[in-house]
N, CA and C of each residue as an Amber inpcrd file, in Angstrom:
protein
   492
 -38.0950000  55.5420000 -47.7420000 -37.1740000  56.0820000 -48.7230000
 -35.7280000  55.7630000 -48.3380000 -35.1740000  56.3670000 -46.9480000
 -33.8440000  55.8620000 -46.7590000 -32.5990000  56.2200000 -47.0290000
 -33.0840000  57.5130000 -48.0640000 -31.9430000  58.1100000 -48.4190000
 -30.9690000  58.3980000 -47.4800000 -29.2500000  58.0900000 -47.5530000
 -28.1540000  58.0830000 -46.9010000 -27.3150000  59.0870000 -47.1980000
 -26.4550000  59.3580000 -46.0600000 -25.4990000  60.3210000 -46.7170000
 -24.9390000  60.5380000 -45.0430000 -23.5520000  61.6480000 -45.4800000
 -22.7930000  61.9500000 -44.2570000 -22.0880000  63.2860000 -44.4470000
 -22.0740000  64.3260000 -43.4950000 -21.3870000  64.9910000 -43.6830000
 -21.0030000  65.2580000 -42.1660000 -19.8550000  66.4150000 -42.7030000
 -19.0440000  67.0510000 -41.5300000 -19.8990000  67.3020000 -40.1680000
 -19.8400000  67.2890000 -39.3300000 -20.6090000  67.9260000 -38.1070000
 -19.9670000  69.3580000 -38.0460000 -20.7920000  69.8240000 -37.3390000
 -20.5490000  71.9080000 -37.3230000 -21.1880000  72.2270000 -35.8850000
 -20.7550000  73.3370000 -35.5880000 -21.5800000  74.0680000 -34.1110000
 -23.0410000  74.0540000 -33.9570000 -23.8460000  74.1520000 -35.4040000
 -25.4930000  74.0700000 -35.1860000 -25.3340000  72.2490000 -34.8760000
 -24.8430000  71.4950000 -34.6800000 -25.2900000  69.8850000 -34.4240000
 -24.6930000  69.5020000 -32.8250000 -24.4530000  70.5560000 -31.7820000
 -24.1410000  70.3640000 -30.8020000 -25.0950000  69.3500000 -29.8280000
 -26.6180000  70.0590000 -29.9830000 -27.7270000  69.3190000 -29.4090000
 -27.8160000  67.9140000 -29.6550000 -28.0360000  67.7620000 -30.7560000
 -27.7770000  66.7000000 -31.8920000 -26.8030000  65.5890000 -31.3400000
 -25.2570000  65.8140000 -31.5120000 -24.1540000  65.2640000 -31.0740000
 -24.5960000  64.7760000 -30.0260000 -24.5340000  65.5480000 -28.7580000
 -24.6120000  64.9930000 -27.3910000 -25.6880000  64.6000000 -27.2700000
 -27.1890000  64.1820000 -27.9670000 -28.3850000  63.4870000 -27.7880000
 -27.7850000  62.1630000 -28.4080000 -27.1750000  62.2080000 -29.3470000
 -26.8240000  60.7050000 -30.0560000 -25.4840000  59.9360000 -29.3920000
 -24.9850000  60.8960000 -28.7650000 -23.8760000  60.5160000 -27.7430000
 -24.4040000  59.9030000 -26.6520000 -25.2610000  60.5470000 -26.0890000
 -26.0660000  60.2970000 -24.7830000 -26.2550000  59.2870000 -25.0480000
 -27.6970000  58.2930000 -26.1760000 -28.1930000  57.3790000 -26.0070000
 -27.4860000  56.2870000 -26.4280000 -26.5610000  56.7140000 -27.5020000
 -25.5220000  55.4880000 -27.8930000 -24.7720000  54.8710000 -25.9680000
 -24.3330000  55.4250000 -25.3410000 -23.2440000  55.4540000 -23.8530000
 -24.5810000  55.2160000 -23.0050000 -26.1390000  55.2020000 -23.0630000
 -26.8660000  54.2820000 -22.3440000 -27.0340000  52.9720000 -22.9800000
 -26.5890000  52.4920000 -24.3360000 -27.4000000  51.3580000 -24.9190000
 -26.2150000  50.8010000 -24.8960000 -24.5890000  51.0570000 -25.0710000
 -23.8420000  50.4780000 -24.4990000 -23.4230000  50.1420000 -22.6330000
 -24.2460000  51.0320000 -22.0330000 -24.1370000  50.5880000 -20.3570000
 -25.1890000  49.0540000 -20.4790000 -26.7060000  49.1860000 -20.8850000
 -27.5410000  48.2360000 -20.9750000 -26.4300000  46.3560000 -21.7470000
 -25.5400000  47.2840000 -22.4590000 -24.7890000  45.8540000 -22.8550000
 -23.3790000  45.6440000 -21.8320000 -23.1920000  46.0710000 -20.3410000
 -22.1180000  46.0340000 -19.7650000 -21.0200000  46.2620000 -19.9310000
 -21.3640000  47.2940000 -21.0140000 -19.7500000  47.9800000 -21.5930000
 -19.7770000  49.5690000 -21.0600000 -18.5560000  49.4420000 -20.1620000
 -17.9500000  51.1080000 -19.5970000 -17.1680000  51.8300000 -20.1580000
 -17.3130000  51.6030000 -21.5270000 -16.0110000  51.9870000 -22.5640000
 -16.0830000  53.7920000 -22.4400000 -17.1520000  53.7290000 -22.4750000
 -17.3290000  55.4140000 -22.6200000 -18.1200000  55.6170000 -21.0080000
 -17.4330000  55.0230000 -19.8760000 -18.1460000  55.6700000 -19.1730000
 -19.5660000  55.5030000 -18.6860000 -20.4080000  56.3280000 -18.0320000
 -21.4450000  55.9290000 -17.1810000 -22.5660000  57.1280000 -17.9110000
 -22.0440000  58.3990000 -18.4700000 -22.6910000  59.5430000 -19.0660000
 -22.2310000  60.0620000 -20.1910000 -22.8690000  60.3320000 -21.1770000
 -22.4790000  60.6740000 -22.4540000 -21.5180000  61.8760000 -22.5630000
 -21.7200000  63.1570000 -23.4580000 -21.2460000  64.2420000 -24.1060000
 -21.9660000  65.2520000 -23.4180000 -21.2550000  66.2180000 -22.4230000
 -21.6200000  67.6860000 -21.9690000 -21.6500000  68.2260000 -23.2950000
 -22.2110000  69.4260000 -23.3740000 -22.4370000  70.4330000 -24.6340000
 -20.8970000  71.3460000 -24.4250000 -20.2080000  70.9530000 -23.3590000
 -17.9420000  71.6810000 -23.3730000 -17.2270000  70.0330000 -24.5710000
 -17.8980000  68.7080000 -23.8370000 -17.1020000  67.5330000 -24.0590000
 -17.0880000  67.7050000 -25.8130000 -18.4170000  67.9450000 -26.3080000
 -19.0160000  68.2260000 -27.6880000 -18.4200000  69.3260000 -28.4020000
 -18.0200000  70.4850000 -27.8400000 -17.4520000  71.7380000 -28.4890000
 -15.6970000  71.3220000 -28.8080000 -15.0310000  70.0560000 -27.5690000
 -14.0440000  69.7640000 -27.8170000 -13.7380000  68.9990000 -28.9550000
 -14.8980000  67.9630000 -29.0220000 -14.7510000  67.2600000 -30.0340000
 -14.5950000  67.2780000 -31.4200000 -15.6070000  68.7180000 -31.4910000
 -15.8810000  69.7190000 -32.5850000 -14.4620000  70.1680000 -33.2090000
 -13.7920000  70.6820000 -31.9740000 -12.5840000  71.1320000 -32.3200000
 -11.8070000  70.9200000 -32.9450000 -11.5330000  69.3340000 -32.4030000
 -10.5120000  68.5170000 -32.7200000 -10.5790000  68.1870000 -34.5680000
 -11.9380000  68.2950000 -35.0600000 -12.1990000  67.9440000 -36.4390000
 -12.1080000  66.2640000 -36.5170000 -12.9260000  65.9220000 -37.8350000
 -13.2540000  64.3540000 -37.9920000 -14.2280000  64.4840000 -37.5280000
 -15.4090000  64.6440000 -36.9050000 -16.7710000  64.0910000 -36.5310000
 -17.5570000  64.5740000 -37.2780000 -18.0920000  63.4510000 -38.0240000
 -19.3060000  63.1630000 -39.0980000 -20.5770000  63.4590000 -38.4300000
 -22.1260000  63.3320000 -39.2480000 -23.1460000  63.1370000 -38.7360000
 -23.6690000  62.1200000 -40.2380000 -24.2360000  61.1490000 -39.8810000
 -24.3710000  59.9140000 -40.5060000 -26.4340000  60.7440000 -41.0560000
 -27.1370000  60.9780000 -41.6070000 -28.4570000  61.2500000 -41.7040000
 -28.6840000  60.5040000 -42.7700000 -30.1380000  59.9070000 -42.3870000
 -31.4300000  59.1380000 -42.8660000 -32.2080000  60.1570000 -43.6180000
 -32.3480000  60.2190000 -44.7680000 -33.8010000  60.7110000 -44.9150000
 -33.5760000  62.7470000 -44.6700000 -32.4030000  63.5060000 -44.1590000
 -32.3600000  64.3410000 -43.7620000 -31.8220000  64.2480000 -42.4910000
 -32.1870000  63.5650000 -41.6960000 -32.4210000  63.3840000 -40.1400000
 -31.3570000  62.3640000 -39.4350000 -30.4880000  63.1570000 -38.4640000
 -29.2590000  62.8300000 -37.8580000 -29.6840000  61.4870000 -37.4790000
 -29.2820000  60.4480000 -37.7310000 -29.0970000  58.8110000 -36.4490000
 -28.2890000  58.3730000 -36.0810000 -27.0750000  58.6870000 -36.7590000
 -25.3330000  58.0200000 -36.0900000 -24.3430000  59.1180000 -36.2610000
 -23.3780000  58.9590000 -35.4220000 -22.4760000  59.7420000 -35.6610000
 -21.0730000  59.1290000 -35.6460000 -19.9970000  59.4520000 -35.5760000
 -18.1690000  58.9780000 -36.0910000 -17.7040000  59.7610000 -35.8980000
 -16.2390000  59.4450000 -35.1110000 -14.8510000  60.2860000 -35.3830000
 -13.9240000  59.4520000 -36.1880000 -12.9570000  60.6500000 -37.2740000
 -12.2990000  59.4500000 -37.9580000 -10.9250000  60.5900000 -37.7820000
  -9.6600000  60.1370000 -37.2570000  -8.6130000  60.5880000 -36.8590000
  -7.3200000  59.8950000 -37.7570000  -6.7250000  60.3340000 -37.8430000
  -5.5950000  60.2490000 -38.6820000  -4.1000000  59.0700000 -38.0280000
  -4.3320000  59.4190000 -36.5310000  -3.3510000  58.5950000 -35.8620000
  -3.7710000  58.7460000 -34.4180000  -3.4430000  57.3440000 -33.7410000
  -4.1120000  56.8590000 -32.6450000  -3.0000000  56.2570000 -31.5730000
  -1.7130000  57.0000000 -30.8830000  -0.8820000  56.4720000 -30.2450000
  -2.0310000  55.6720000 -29.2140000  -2.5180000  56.4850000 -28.3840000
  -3.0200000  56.5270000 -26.8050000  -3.3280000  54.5160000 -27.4450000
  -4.1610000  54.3600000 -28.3970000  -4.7600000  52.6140000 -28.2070000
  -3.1690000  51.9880000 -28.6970000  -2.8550000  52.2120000 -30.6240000
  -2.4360000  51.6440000 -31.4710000  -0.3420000  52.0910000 -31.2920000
  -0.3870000  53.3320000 -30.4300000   1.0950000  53.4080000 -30.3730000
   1.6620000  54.2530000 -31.5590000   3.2150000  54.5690000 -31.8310000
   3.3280000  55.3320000 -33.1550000   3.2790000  53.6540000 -34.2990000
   2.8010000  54.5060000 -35.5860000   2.2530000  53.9530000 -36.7920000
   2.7620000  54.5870000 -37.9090000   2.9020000  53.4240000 -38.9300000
   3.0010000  54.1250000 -39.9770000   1.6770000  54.6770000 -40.4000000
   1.5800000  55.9830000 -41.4480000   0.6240000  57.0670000 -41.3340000
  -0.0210000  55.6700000 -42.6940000  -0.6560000  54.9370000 -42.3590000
  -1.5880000  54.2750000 -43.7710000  -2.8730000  53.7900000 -42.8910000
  -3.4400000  54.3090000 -41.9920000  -4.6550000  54.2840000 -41.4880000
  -5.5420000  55.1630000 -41.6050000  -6.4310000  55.1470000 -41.2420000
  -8.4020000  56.0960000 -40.5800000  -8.0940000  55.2800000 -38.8840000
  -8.5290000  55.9790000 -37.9940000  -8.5480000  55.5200000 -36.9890000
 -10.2700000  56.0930000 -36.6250000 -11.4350000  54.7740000 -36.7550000
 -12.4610000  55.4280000 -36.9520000 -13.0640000  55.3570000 -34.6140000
 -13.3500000  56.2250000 -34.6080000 -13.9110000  56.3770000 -32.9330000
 -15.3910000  56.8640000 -32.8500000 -15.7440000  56.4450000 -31.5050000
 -17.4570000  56.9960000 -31.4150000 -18.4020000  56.7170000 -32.3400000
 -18.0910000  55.4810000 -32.7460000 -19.4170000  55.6810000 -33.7830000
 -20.9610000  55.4600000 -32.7750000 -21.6270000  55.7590000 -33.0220000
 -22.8760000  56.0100000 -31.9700000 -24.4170000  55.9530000 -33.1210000
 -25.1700000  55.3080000 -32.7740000 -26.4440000  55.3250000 -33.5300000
 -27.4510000  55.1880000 -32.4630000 -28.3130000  56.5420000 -32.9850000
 -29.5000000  57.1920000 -32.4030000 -29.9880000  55.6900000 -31.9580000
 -31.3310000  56.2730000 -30.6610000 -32.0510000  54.7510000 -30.3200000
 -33.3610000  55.2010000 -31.4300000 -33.8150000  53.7270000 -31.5000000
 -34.8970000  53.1520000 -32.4640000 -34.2260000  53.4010000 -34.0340000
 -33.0440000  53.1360000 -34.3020000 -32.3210000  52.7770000 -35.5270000
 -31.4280000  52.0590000 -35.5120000 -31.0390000  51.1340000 -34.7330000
 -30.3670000  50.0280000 -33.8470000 -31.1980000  48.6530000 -35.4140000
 -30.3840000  47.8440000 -35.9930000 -30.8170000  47.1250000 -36.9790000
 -31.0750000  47.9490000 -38.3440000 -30.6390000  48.7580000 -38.4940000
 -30.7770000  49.2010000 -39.9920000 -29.3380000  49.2290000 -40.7950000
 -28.3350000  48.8430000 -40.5360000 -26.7390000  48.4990000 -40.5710000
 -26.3490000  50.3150000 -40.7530000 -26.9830000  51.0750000 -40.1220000
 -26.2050000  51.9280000 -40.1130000 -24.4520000  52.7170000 -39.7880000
 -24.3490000  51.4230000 -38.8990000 -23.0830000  50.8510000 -38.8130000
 -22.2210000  50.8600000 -39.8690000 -22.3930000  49.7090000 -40.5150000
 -22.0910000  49.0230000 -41.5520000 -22.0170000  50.6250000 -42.9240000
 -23.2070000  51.4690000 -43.1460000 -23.1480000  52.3110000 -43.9550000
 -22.0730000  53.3340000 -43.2650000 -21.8820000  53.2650000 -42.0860000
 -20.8680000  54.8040000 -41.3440000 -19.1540000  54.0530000 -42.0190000
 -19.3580000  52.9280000 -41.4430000 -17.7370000  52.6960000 -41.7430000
 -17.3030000  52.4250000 -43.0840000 -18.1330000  51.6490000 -43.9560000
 -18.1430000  52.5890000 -45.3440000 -17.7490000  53.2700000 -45.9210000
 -18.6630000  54.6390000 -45.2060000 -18.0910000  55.9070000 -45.4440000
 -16.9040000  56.3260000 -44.9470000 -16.6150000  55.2090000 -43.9630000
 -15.2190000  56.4550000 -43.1910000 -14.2790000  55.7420000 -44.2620000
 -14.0910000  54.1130000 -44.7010000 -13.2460000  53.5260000 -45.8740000
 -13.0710000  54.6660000 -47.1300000 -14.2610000  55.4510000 -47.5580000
 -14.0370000  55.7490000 -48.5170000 -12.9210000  57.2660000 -48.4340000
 -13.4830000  57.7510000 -47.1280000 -12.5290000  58.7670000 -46.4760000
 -11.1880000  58.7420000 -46.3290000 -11.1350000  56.9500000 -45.6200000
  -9.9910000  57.0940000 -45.8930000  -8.8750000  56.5330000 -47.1170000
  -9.5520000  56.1270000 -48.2030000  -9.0420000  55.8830000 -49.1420000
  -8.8440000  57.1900000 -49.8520000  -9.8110000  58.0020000 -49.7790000
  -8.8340000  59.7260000 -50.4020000  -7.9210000  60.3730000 -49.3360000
  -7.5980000  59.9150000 -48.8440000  -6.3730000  60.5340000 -48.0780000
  -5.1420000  59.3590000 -48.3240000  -5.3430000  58.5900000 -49.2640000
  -4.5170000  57.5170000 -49.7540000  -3.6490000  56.6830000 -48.5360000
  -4.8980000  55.4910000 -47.4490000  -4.7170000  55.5770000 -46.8100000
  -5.5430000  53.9190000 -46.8190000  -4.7000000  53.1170000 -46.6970000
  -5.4700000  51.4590000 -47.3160000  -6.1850000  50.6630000 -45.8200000
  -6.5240000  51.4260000 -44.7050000  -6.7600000  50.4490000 -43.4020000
  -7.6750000  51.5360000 -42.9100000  -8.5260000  50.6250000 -41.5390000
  -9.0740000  51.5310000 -40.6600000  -9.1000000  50.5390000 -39.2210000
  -8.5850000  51.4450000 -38.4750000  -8.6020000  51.0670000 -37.1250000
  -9.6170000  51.6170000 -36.0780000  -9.6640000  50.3450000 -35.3690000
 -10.7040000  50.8980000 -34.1210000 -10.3640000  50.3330000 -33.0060000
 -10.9550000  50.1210000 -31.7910000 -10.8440000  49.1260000 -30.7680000
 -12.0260000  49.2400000 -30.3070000 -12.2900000  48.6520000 -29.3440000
 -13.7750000  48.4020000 -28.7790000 -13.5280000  47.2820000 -27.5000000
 -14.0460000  47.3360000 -26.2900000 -13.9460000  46.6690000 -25.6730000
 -13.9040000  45.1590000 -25.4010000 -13.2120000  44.6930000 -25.2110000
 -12.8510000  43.1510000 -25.2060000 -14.0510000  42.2780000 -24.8280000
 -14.3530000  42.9320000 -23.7220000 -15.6180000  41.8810000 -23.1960000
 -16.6780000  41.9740000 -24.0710000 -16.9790000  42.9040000 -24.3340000
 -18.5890000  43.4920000 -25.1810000 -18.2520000  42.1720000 -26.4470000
 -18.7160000  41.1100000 -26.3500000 -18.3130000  40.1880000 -27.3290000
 -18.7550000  40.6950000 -28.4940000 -20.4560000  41.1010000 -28.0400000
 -21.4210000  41.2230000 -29.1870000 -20.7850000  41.8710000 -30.2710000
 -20.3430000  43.4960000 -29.6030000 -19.7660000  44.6900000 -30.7740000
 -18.5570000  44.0350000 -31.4660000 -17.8190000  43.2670000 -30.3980000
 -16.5670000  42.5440000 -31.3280000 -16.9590000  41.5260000 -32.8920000
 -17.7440000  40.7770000 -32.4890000 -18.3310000  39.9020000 -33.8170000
 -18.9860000  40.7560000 -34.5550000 -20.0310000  42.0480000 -34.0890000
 -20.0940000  42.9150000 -35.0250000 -18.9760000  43.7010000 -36.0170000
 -18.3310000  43.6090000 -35.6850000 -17.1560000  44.4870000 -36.2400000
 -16.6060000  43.7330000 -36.9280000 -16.1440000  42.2270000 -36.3700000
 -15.5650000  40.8980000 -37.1670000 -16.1010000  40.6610000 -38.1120000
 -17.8470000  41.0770000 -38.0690000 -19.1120000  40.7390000 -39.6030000
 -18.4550000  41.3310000 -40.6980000 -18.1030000  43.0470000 -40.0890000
 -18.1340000  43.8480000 -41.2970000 -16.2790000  43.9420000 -41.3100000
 -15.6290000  43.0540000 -41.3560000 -14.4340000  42.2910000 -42.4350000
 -13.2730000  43.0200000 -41.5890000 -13.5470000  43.1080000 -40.4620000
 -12.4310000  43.4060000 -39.5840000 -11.7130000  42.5930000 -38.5190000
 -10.7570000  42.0840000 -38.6740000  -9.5810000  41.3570000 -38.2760000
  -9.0980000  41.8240000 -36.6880000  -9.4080000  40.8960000 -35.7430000
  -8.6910000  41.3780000 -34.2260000  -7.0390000  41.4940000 -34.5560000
  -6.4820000  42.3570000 -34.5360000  -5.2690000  42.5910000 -34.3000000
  -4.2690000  42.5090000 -33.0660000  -4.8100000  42.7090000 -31.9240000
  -4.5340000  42.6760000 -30.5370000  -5.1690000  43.2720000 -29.4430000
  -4.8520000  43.0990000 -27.9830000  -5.5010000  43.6790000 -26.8090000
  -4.0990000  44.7290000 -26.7860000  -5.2110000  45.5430000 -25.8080000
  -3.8050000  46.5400000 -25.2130000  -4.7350000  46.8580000 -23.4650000
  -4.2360000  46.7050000 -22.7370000  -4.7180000  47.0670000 -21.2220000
  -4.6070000  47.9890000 -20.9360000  -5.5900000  48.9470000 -20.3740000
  -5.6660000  50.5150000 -20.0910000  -6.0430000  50.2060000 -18.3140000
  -5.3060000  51.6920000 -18.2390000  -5.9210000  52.0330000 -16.6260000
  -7.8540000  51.4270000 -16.1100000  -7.6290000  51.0110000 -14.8990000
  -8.9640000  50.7050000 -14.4820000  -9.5100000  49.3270000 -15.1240000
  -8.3670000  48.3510000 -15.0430000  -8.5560000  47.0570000 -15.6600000
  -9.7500000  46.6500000 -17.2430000  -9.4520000  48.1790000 -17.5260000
 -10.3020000  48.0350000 -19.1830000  -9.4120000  47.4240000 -20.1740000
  -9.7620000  46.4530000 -20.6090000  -8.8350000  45.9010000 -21.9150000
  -9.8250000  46.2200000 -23.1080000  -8.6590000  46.9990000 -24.4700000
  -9.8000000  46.9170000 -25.5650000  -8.7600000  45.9310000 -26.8320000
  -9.8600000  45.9050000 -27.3640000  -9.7920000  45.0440000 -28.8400000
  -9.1110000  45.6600000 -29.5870000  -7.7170000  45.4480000 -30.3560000
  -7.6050000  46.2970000 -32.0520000  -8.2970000  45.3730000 -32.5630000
  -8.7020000  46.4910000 -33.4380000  -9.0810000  45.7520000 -34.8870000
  -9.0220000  46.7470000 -36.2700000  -8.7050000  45.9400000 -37.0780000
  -8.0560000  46.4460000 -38.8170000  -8.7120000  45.9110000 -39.5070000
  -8.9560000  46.3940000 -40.7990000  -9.6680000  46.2240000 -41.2730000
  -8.5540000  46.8660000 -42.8740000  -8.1840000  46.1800000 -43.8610000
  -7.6150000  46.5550000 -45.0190000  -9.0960000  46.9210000 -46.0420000
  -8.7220000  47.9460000 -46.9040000  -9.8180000  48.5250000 -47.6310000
  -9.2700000  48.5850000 -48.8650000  -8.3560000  48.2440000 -49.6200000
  -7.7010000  48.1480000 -50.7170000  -6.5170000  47.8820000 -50.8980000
């Protein structure tokens, strides 16, 4: 069936969160990317996240498989900005749903998000080396914009993406 959809995440999706956190931050270690680290989302890291607001839960059918943060402004990667972005983060998809472009359906959704907040771009970054996720991201019509070098010799990718 396949039915899609997304909504807000809430306090009952804590388990949830940090299980899809977890396995997304092992299936990116298996691809030599430390972007997030060596261990996923504590059930404190998850209540913060909660906090902060923007984190989606992406569900199949009923049933959680990806998740997203979509933030409004992003000094720490992108610096101050003019306010015409989505700055989409964490997107994460459950294991054994890896090939269903759930991807592709999350950022989508975050475009359409951020086109009602009258808001024509979406930014992300992603690690430089991880080629793979980079050409993934390049598939779905997003433009490298630049590197920026972070502590602990991590360099990540911008990338933009115009949505109208």
């Amino acid at each position: 069936m396949n039915k899609r959809a997304i909504r807000n995440a809430s306090a009952e999706d804590i388990s949830v969160l940090s299980t899809i956190r977890d396995e997304a931050t092992a299936y990116k270690l298996r691809q030599d990317d430390l972007a997030w680290g060596k261990s996923g989302w504590t059930a404190e890291a998850t209540r913060r996240a909660l906090d902060r607001g923007g984190l989606y839960v992406v569900e199949q059918d009923e049933y959680p498989v990806a998740i997203f943060s979509l933030r409004w402004q992003d000094e720490t990667y992108w610096g101050p900005q003019k306010p015409n972005a989505g700055y989409l983060h964490g997107l994460c998809v459950r294991d054994g749903f890896h090939g269903m472009d759930l991807g592709g359906y999350a950022v989508d959704r975050c475009a359409d998000l951020v086109c009602a907040n009258n808001r024509d771009r979406i930014r992300l970054d992603c690690e430089l080396k991880n080629t793979r996720l980079c050409a993934y991201y390049e598939s779905l019509g997003f433009i490298r914009a630049g590197t920026k070098p972070l502590p602990g010799g991590y360099i990540t990718s911008l990338y933009e993406r115009i949505i109208r």
